[in-house]
C-alpha positions in Angstrom: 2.4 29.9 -6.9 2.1 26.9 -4.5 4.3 23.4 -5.2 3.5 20.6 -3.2 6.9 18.9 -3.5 9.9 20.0 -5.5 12.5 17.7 -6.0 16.2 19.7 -6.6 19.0 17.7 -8.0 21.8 19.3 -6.2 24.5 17.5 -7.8 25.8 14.6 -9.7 28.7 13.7 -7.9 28.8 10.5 -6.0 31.5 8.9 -3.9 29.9 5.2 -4.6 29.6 3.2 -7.4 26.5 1.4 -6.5 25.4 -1.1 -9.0 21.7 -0.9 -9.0 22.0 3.2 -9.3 19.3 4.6 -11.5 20.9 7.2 -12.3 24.1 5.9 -14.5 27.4 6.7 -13.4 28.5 10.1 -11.5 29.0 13.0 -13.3 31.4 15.6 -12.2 29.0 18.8 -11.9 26.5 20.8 -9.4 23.8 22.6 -9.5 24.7 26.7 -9.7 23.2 29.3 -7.7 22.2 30.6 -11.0 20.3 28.2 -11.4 18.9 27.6 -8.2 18.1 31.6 -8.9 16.5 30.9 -12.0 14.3 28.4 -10.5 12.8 30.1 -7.2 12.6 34.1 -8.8 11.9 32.7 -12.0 8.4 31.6 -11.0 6.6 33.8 -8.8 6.7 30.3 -6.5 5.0 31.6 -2.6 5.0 28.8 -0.9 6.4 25.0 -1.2 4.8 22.0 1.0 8.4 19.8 0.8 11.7 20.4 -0.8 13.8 17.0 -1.3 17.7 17.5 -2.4 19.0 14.8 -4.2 21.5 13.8 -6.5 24.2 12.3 -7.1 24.6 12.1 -3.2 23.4 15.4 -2.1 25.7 16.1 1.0 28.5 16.8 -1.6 26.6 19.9 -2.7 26.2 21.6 0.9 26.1 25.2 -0.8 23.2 24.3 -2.9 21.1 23.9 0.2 22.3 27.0 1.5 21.6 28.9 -1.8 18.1 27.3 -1.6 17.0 28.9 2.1 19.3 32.4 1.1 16.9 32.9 -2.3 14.1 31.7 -0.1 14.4 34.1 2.8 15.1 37.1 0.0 12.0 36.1 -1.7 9.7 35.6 0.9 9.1 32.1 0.3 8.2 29.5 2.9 9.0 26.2 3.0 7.0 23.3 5.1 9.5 21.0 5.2 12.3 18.7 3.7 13.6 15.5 2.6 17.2 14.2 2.0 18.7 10.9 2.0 22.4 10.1 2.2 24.8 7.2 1.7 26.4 7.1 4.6 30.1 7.3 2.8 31.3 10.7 4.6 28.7 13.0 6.9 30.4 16.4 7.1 30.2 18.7 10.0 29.4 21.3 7.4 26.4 18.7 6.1 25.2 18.7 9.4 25.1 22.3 10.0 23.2 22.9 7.3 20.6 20.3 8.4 20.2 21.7 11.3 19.6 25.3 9.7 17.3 24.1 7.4 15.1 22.3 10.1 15.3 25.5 11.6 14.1 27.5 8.4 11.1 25.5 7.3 8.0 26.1 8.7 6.4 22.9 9.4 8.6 19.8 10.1 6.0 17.2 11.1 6.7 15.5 8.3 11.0 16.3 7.8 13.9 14.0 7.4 17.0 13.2 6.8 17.5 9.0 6.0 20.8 6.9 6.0 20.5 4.7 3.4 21.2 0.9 4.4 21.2 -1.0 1.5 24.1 -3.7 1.6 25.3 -2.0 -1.6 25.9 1.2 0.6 27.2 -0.8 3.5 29.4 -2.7 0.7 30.7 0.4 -0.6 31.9 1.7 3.1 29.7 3.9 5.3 31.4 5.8 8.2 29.9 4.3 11.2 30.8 6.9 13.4 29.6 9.9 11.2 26.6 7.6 10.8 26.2 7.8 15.1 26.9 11.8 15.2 23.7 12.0 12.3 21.6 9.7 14.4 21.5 12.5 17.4 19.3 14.7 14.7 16.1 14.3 15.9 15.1 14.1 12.6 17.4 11.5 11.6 16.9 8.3 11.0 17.7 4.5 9.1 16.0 3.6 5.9 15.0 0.0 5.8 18.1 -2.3 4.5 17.5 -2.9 0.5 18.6 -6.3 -0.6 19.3 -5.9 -4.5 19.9 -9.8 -4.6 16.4 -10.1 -4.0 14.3 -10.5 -7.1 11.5 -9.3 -4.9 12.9 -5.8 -4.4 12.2 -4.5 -8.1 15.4 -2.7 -8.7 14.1 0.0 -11.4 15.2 -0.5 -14.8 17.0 2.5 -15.2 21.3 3.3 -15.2 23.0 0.6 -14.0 19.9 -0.9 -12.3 18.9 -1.8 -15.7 22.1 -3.4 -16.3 22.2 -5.1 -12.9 18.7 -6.3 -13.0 19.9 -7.9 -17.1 22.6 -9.6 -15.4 21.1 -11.4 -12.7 18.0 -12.2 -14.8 15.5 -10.2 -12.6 12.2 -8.3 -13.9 12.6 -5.0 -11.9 10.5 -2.0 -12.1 10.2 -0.1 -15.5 9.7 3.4 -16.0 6.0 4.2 -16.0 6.2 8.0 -16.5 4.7 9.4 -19.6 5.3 12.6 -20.4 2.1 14.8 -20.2 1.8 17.9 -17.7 3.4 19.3 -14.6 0.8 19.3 -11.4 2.2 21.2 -9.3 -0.4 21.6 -5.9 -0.4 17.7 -6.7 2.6 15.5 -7.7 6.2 16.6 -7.6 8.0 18.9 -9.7 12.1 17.5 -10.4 14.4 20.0 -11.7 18.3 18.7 -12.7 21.5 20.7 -11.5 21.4 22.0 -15.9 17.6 23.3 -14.5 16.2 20.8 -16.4 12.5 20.3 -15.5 10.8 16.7 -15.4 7.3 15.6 -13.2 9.2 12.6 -11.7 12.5 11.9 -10.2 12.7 7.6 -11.1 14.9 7.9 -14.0 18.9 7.9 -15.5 20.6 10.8 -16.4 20.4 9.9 -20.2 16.6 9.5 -19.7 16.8 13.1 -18.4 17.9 14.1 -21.2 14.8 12.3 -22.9 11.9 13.4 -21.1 12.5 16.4 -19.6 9.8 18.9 -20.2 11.3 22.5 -20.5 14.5 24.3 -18.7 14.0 26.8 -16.3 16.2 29.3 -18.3 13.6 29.2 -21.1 10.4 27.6 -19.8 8.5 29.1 -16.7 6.3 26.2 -14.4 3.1 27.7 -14.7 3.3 27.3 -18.6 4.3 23.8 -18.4 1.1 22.9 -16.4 -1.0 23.3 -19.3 1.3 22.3 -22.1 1.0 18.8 -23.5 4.4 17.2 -24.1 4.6 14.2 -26.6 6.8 11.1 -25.5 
């Protein structure tokens, strides 16, 4: 089975408090290799075009990436390429490692990255400047653009404390537009939670989650999910 992007919530720690976080405040639990098992030999998966890790802030998960190319390599499944963007708080020597191995184990990188995030939210909350230097020699490492929350032009979604942020300051933001339906998986992107939670978009709050997801990977294989209309 071929999945154009899969989205892997690694974790939902965080060391910031960000207040236009989508997601809600941190939660103090990662994503198993159990899980991560029950995900990639679960579904007969062949090939994936891009893997993104997220979270939480997914450099606090390093292991999880690791698991990922370990099941990978054991079950003969390549990987293009990938996508991860940090905070900036603390870049490890162990997160950087592991970068560098998993540029080294996907298969076609034209398109890989690994962003620092520069909102003035992240720069508010402390980002370690010279960590922030040592990433930067990655050749596939770079700055995301700087996100000004204060601006009512930026559309801060309306989801975890974005919602509440956006409320506050009197701004519109950007609401949810995902109605639950059925997983394309050689076209859109497939999100599955650190509980193996499985959900066709990656825009919303924990407790939204918890609302929309689709299936579990413990119970529910992909394949059967493509076909299966879900009711909001």
């Amino acid at each position: 089975m071929y999945i154009r992007e899969l989205i892997i919530e690694v974790t939902r720690r965080c060391n910031m408090a960000c207040g236009h976080c989508m997601r809600g405040d941190a939660q103090a639990v990662d994503m198993t290799r159990e899980t991560m098992a029950k995900l990639l030999e679960g579904n007969d998966i062949d090939q994936i075009g891009t893997v993104t890790f997220t979270g939480g802030e997914p450099s606090l998960n390093v292991q999880a990436i690791r698991d990922f190319m370990d099941i990978c390599r054991a079950n003969g499944i390549e990987v293009g390429g990938f996508y991860i963007a940090t905070n900036g708080k603390r870049i490890s020597e162990e997160f950087i490692h592991v970068l560098m191995d998993l540029y080294m184990f996907c298969s076609d990188n034209e398109m890989s990255a690994v962003e620092v995030s520069r909102s003035i939210w992240h720069q508010n909350e402390g980002q370690d400047e010279y960590d922030i230097e040592r990433l930067m020699i990655l050749r596939f490492a770079r700055e995301r653009n700087n996100l000004n929350p204060y601006d009512k032009d930026t559309r801060i979604i309306n989801q975890g404390r974005g919602k509440e942020f956006n409320e506050a300051h009197g701004f519109e933001g950007k609401d949810l537009t995902y109605t639950p339906d059925v997983l394309n998986l050689e076209d859109e992107s497939v999100y599955v939670n650190v509980h193996g939670d499985i959900l066709p978009d990656c825009d919303m709050s924990y407790e939204t989650q918890e609302e929309l997801k689709l299936g579990n990977v413990y119970q529910d294989k992909l394949v059967d999910l493509v076909d299966q209309e879900v009711e909001a």
